[in-house]
C-alpha positions in Angstrom: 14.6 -6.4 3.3 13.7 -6.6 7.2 13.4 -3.3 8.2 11.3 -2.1 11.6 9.2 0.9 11.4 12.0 3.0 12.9 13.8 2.3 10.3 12.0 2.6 7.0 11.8 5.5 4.6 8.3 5.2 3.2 8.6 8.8 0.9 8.8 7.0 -2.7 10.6 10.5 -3.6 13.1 10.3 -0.6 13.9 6.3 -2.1 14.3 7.8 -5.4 16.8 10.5 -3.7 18.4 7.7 -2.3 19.3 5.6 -5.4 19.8 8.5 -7.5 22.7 9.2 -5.3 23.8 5.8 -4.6 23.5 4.1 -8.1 25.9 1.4 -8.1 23.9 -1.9 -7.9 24.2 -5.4 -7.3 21.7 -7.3 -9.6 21.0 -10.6 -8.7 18.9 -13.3 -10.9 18.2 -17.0 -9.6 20.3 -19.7 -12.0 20.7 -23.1 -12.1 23.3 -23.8 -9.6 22.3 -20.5 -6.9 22.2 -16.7 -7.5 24.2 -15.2 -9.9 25.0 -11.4 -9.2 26.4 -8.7 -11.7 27.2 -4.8 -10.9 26.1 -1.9 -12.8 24.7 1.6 -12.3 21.1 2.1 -12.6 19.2 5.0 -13.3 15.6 5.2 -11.8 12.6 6.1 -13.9 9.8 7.6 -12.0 6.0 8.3 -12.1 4.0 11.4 -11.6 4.2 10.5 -7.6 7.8 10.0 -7.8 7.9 6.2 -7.2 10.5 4.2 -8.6 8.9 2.4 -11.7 11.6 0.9 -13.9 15.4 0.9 -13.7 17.7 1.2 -16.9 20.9 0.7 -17.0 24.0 -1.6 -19.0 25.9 -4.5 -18.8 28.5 -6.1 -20.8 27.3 -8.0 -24.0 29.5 -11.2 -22.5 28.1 -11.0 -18.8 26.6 -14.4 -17.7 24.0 -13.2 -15.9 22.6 -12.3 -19.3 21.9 -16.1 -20.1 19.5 -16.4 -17.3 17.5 -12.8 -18.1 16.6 -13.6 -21.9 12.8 -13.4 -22.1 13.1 -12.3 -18.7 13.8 -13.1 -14.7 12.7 -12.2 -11.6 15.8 -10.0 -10.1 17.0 -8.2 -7.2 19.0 -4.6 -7.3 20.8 -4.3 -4.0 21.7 -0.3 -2.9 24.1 0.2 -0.3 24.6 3.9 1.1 27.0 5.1 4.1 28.0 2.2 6.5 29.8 2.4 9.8 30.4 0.1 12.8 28.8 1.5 16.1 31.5 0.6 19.4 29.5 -0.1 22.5 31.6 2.2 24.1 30.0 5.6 22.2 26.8 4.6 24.0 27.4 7.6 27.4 24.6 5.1 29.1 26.7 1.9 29.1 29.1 3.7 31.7 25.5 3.9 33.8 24.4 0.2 33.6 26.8 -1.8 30.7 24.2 -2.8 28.5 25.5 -2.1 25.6 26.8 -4.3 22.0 28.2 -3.6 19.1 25.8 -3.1 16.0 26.4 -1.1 12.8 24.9 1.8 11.1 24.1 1.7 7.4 21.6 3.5 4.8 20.1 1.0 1.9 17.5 0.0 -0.7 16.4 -2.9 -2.7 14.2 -3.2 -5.8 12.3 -6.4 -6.7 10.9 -6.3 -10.5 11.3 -8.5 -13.9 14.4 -7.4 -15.6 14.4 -7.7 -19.6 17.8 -7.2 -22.0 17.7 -5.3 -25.0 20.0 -5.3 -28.0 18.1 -3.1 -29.7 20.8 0.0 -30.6 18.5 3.0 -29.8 17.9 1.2 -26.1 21.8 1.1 -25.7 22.5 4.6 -26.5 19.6 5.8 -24.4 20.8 3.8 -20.9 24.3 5.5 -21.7 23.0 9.3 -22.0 20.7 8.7 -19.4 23.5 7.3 -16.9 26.4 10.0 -18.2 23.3 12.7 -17.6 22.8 11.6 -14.2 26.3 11.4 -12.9 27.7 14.6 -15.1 25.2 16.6 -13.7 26.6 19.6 -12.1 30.4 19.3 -13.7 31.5 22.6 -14.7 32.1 21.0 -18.3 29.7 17.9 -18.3 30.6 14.9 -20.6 28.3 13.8 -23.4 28.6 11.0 -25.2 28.7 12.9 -28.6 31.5 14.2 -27.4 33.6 10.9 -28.5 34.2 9.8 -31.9 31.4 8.3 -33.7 33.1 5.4 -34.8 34.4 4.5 -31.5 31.1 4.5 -29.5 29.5 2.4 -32.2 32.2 0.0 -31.7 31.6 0.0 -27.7 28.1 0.0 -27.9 28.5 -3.6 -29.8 29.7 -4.7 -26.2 27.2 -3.9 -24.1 23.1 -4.4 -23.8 20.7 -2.3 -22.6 18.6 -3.6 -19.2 15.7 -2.5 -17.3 14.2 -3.6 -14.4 9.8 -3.1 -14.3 9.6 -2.9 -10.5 7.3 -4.5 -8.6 8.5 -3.6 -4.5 11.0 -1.2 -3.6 12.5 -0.9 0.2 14.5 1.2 1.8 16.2 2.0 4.8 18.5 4.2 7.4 18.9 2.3 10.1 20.4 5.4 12.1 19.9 4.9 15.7 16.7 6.1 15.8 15.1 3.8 18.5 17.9 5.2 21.0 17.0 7.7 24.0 19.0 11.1 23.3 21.8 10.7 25.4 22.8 7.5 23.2 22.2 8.6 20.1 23.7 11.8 20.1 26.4 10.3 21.6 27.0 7.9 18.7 26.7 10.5 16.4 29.8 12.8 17.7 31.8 9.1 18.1 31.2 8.4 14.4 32.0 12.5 13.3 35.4 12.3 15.5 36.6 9.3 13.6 39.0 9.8 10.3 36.4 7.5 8.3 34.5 9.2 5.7 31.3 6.8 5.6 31.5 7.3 9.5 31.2 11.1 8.9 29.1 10.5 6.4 26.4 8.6 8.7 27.3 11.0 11.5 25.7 13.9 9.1 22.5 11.9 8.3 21.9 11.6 11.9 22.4 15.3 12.7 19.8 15.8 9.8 17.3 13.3 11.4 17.5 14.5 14.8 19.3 17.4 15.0 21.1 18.2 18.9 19.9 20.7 20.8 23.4 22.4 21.1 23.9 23.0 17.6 
């Protein structure tokens, strides 16, 4: 991931944060004819530091990206975050001198590591309680998977495997604005808040947090 100073999150626990809240993944592997990609929610495992060590999570026992992982591949899990296009004409300085062009906002991470599949039963049912813990968290009557019928998660485990990810480099960034003067950036900001686009909002909130205006 190319990503300038202004621009990286270097906290290992704000990365973790990050993909904790954005767990949907693309996971790519290298095959014979190009890259081969598969989607999939992954929950981080962390050390005592709180960097990102392993990812766990599931894929379907018929996915074809499995062929290329037994005994293990090198692979890529892409994070994507809030996105929104920035308009040259929310810049206030472009009225000034016109220097202004389009670019877009967007918040991201990527994990590099050796990802290994599992079959083994007890590694199945552990990715699923530990991805239903993560995202029922705070529901008023969280889900747990002995909450279905026994018979019928046995038959649905049969379909999936268990994967996990050792990681090796982890990256992350919010490319926010951040290397614009004031005027600029807070100007983007209450462009991307006024617009009826929730990953506008959404970006126009993480820049209030980074550099909050002096009206507020």
């Amino acid at each position: 991931m190319f990503s300038p100073p202004h621009f990286s999150i270097d906290d290992p626990e704000e990365i973790a944060a990050f993909i904790a809240a954005e767990p949907f993944a693309a996971v790519v592997v290298s095959g014979p004819d190009g890259p081969v990609a598969a989607y999939a929610p992954l929950h981080a495992e962390t050390d005592g530091a709180g960097r990102i060590i392993a990812l766990h999570g599931h894929l379907a026992a018929n996915n074809p990206l499995l062929a290329l992982a037994e005994g293990g591949a090198p692979a890529l899990a892409l994070f994507r975050g809030a996105e929104a296009y920035v308009s040259p004409s929310a810049y206030p300085s472009k009225a000034a001198h016109g220097k202004a062009v389009p670019t877009w906002n967007y918040m991201a991470a990527e994990a590099r590591g050796r990802l290994t599949v599992s079959r083994d039963e007890a590694d199945r049912r552990e990715a699923l309680h530990q991805l239903t813990g993560l995202m029922e968290a705070g529901r008023a009557a969280p889900w747990s998977l002995d909450d279905a019928p026994a018979d019928y998660v046995e038959r649905l485990m049969r379909a999936i495997v268990a994967i996990r990810i050792d990681v090796t480099h982890i990256a992350a960034k919010k490319k926010l604005s951040q290397n614009k003067a004031d005027l600029d950036y807070f100007g983007v900001a209450a462009d991307l808040a006024a617009r009826d686009d929730d990953g506008a909002r959404a970006i126009a909130r993480a820049m209030t947090q980074i550099r909050p205006s002096q009206d507020a």
